[in-house]
C-alpha positions in Angstrom: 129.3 88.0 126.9 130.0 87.1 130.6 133.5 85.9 129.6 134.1 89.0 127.8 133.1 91.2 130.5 135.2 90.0 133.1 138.2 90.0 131.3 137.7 93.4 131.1 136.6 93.8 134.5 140.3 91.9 135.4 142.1 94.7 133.7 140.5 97.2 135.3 140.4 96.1 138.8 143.3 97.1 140.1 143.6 100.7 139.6 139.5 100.6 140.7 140.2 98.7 143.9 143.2 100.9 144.5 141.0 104.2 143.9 138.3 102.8 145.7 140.7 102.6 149.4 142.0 106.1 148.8 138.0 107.6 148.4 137.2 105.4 151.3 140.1 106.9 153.2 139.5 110.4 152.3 136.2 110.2 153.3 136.5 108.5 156.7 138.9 111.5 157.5 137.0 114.1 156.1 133.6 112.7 158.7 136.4 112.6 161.6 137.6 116.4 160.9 140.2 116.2 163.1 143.2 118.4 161.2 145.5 116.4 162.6 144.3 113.3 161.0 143.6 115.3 158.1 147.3 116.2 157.5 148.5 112.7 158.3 146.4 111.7 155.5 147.4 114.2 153.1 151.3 113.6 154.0 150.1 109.6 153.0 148.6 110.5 149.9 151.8 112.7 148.6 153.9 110.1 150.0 152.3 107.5 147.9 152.5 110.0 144.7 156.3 109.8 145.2 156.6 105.9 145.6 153.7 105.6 142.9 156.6 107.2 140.7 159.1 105.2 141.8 157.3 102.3 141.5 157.2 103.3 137.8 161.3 103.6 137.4 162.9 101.0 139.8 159.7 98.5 140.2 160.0 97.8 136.6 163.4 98.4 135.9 164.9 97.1 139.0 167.2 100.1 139.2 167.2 101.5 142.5 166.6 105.3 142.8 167.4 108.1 145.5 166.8 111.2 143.3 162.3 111.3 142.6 162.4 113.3 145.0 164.5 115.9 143.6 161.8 116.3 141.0 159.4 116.7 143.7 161.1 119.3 144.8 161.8 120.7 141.5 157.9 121.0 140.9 157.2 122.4 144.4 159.6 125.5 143.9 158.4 125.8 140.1 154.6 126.0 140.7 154.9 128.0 143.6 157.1 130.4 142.0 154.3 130.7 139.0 151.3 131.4 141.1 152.7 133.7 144.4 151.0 136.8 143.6 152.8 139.7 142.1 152.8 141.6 145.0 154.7 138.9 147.2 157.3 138.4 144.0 158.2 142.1 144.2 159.9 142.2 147.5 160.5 138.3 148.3 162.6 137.5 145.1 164.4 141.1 144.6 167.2 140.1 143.2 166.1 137.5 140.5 167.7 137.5 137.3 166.2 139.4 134.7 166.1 137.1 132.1 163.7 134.7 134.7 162.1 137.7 136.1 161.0 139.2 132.8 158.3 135.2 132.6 158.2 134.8 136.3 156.9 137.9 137.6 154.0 138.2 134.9 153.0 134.5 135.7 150.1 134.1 137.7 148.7 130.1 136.8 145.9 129.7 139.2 143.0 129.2 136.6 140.6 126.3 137.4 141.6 125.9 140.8 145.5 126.1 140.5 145.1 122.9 138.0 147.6 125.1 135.3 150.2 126.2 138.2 150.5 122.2 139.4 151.3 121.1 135.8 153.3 123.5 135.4 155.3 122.2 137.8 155.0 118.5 136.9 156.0 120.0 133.6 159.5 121.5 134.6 159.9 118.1 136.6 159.9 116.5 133.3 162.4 119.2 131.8 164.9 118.1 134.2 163.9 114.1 134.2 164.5 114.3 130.9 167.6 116.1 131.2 169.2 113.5 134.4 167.6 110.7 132.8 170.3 110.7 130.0 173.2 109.4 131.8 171.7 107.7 134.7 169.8 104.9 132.3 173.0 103.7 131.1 174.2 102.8 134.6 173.3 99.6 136.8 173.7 98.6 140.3 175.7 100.6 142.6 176.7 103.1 140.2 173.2 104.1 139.1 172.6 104.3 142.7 175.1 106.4 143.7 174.2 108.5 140.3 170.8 108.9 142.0 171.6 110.2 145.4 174.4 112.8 143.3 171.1 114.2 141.8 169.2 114.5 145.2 172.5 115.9 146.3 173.0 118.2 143.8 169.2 119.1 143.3 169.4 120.2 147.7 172.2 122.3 147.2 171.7 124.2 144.0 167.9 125.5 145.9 170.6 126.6 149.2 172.9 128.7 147.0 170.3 130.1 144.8 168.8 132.4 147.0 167.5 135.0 144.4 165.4 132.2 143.0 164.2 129.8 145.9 165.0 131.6 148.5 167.6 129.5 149.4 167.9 128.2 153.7 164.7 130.6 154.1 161.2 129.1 154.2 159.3 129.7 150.4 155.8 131.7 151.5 152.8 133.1 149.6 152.3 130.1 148.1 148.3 130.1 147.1 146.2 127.1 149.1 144.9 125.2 146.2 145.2 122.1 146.8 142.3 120.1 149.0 142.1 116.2 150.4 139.9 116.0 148.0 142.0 117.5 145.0 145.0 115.3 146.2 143.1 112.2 145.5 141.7 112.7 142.0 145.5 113.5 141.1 146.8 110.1 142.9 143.7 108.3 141.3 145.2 109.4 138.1 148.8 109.0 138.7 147.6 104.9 139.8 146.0 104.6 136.4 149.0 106.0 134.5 151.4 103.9 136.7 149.4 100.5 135.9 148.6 101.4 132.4 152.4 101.4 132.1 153.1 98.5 134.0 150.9 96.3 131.9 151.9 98.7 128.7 154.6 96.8 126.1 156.9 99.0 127.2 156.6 97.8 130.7 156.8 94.4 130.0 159.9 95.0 127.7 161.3 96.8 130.6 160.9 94.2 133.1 162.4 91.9 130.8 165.2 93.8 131.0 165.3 93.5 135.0 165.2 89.9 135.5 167.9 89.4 132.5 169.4 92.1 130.7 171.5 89.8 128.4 168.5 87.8 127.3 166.5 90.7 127.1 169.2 92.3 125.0 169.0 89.6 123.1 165.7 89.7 121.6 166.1 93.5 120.7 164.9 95.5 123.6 166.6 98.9 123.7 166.9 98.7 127.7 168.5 102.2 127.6 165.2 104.1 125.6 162.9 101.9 128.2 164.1 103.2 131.1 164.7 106.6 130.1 161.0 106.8 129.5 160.1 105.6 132.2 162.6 107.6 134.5 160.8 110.7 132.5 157.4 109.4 133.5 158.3 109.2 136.7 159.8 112.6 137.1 156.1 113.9 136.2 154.7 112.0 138.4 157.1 113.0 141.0 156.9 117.0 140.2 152.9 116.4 140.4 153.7 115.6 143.7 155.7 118.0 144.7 153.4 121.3 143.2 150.5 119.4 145.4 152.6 119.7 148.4 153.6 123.5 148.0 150.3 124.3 147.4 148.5 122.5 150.1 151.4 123.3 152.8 151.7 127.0 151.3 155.0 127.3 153.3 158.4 124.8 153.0 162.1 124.9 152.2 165.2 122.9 151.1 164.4 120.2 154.1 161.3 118.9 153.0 163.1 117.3 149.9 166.4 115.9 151.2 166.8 112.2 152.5 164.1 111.7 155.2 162.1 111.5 153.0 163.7 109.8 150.3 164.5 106.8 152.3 160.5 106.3 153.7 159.3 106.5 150.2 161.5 103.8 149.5 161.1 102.2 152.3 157.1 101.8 151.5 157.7 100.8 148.3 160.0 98.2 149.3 157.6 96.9 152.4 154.7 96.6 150.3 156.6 94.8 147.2 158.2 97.0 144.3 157.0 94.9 141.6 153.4 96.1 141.4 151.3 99.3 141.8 149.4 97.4 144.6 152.5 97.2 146.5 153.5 100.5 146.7 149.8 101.4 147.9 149.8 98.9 150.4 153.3 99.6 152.1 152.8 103.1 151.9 149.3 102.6 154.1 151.1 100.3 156.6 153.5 102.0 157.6 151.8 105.0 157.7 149.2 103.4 160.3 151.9 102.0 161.9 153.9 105.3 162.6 150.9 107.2 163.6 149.3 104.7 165.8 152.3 104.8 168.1 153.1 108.8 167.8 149.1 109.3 169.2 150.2 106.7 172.1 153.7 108.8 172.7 151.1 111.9 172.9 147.9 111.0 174.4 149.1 107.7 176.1 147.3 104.7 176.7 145.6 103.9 180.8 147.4 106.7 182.4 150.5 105.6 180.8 152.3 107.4 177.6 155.3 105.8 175.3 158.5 107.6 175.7 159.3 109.6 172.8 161.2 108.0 169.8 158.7 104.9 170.2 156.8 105.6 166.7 160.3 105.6 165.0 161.8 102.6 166.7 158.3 100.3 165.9 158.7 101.2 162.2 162.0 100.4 162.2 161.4 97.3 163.4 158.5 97.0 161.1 160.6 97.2 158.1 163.2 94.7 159.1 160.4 92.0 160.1 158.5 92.6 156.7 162.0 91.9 155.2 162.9 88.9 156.8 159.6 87.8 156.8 158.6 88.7 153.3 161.5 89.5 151.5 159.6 90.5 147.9 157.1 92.8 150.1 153.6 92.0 151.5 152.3 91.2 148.0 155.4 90.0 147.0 155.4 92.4 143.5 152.1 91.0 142.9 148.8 92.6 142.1 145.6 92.7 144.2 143.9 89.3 142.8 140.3 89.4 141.0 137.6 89.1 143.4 136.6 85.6 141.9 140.0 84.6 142.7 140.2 85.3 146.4 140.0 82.6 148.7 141.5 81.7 152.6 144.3 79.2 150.6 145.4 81.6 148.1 145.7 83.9 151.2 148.0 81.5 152.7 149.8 80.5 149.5 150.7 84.1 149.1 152.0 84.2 152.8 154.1 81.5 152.4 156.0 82.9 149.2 154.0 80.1 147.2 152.4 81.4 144.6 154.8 82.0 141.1 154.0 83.9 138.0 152.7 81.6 134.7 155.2 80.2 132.5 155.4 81.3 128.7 157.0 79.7 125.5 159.2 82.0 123.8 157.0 82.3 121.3 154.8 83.9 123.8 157.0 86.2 125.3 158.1 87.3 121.9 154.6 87.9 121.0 154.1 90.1 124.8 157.0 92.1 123.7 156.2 92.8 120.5 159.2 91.6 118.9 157.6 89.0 117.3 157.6 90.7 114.0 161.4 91.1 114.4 161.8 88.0 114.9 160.4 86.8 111.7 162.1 88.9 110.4 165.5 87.8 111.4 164.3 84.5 110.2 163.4 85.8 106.9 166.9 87.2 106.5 168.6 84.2 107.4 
C-alpha cells in the first residue's frame, strides 16, 4: 500500500512542486501589493507560458525554435479582436474586410470571465501551428532554425501591413481586462501539467528518442516527422494561451511585444535552467527573472546613497547566462526533473553540481517496450 502510493506520489510530484512555487509566488506578491512587483510577476508567469511551450517542441525534440512566439502573438491579436466591444470595432477597424467583419464584429467572447475569448485565441494559435508545423518538422539543425525565425519574421510583418485587421504600427486598445495574477496561474498550472503529461507521454519518449539518435530511432519505427508536428501543434496552443493572457491583462500592445526580445529571453530561460525537463524551464525562467529585477531596483532606488548606472540589469544577466553555460552547460538541472523528496540529500546536491548524476540504462527490450513498439517488433519477428 505504501509502495503503491508513492509511486504515484513520484509521478505526480513534479507538476505539484512546480504549481506549489508559482501559488507561493503569487501570493507573496499579492501581500506585498506593490504594482510594480505585481507586473514583474505577471511578465514571469507569461514568460514561463512561452518557454513552457517551447519546452514542449525543442526540449523533446532537440530542434531549436525562434517562431512560439509568433503564436503568441497570433492569439493576443485574435482574442482581443473577439472580445473589444462593438462600439470600439466600429470606428477602430473601419476598413476590415467584409468577409472577417461579417464574424468579427458580432463576436463578443467574454463569458465566464473572458475564459471563451482566451481559447479562442489559443485556438487560432493552433490553426496556424498546425498550418507552419507542416514543413518545419521535416527540417533539422540550422535549417529548421532558420525556418523558425522566417515564421517570427513573417508572422511581425504580415500584423505591420495589415492595418485594417491589427491595426498595424499602431498600439491594439479596448482590449477587456480579464485576466488577473490569479487567473494567470491556474492557466500556467495547467499548461505545467499538460507539458509533463507529454513529456512522460509515449509520444514524448518516442520523440526524445528521436533527439539523441534519429537513425536509431528511425530504426525501430518512430515516425519522427508526425512526433514533432504534434508536438510543435501543442506547443502553438500553449504559446497562443499565452499570448490572449497577455492582451487581456496588458489591455494595450502592438507588433513589438512579439518580435525578437523576447524571443531570445524565452529561450534564453529555457536554456539556463536545462531544456530537457519541465523543471528546467521553471527554474531558469525564475532566475533570471530575480536576477534582472534585483539589479533594475538597484539602477532605480540605489543601494547606501549610491545607484548602478543604467544598463547594469542587462549587463549582469548577460553575464549570468554565459557563466550558467560554461558552468553548467545542460542548464541548472541539467534536463533533469526536480527529485522526490525521499530522494533529496546534500550529496545528490553535489552530484548534480558536478554534472555527475546520468540517466538509468535500459535493455532494448526495455526501451522497445517504453516506446511502444514492442508489438512491432514481434511482429517483424513473426514475419521473418
Amino acid at each position: 500500500m505504501i509502495k503503491s502510493f508513492e509511486r504515484y506520489a513520484r509521478i505526480v510530484w513534479t507538476p505539484f512542486f512546480l504549481s506549489i512555487l508559482l501559488v507561493i509566488t503569487w501570493v507573496v506578491v499579492e501581500l506585498n501589493g506593490d504594482i510594480f512587483y505585481q507586473n514583474e510577476a505577471e511578465k514571469l508567469f507569461l514568460r514561463l507560458m512561452i518557454v513552457i511551450g517551447l519546452q514542449i517542441f525543442s526540449g523533446n525534440s532537440g530542434v531549436l525554435s525562434f517562431g512560439q512566439v509568433a503564436f503568441m502573438a497570433v492569439g493576443a491579436y485574435m482574442s482581443a479582436l473577439l472580445t473589444i466591444p462593438l462600439e470600439i470595432k466600429k470606428f477602430t477597424f473601419l476598413s476590415m474586410p467584409e468577409v472577417m467583419k461579417s464574424w468579427v464584429f458580432p463576436a463578443h467572447l467574454n463569458e465566464w470571465n473572458g475564459t471563451t475569448g482566451t481559447l479562442a485565441g489559443a485556438g487560432f494559435a493552433i490553426l496556424f501551428a498546425a498550418v507552419f508545423g507542416i514543413p518545419i518538422v521535416r527540417l533539422i539543425g540550422v535549417a529548421a532554425g532558420i525556418g523558425t525565425i522566417a515564421i517570427l519574421v513573417a508572422m511581425n510583418v504580415f500584423i505591420q501591413q495589415t492595418s485594417s485587421i491589427t491595426r498595424g504600427t499602431s498600439t491594439q486598445i479596448g482590449v477587456p481586462q480579464t485576466t488577473t495574477l490569479g487567473s494567470t496561474v491556474i492557466w500556467l498550472v495547467i499548461a505545467i501539467v499538460i507539458a509533463y503529461a507529454f513529456r512522460q507521454s509515449r509520444l514524448g519518449l518516442r520523440l526524445r528518442a528521436s533527439r539523441e539518435n534519429e537513425r536509431a530511432a528511425k530504426s525501430v519505427g518512430v515516425n519522427i516527422a508526425k512526433e514533432r508536428y504534434l508536438a510543435f501543434v501543442l506547443s502553438g496552443f500553449i504559446c497562443g494561451l499565452g499570448g490572449a493572457l497577455y492582451a487581456h491583462y496588458f489591455i494595450s500592445f502592438s507588433y513589438l511585444d512579439f518580435y525578437f526580445d523576447l524571443t531570445f529571453i524565452t529561450i534564453a530561460m529555457l536554456v539556463v535552467g536545462g531544456m530537457g525537463s519541465v523543471s528546467g524551464g521553471v527554474i531558469g525562467a525564475y532566475f533570471l527573472t530575480f536576477i534582472y529585477v534585483a539589479f533594475q531596483r538597484l539602477e532605480v532606488n540605489g543601494l547606501f546613497d549610491g545607484k548602478a548606472p543604467s544598463g547594469t540589469a542587462d549587463l549582469v544577466l548577460a553575464l549570468a547566462l554565459l557563466l550558467t553555460l560554461i558552468y553548467r552547460p545542460k542548464g541548472i538541472t541539467g534536463g533533469k526533473e526536480i527529485p522526490f523528496p525521499t530522494d533529496w540529500s546534500f550529496r545528490w546536491v553535489g552530484r548534480l553540481l558536478r554534472g555527475e548524476i546520468r540517466p538509468k540504462a535500459h535493455s532494448l527490450s526495455e526501451g522497445l517496450k517504453v516506446l511502444g513498439l514492442d508489438r512491432l517488433s514481434s511482429k517483424d519477428k513473426g514475419q521473418r
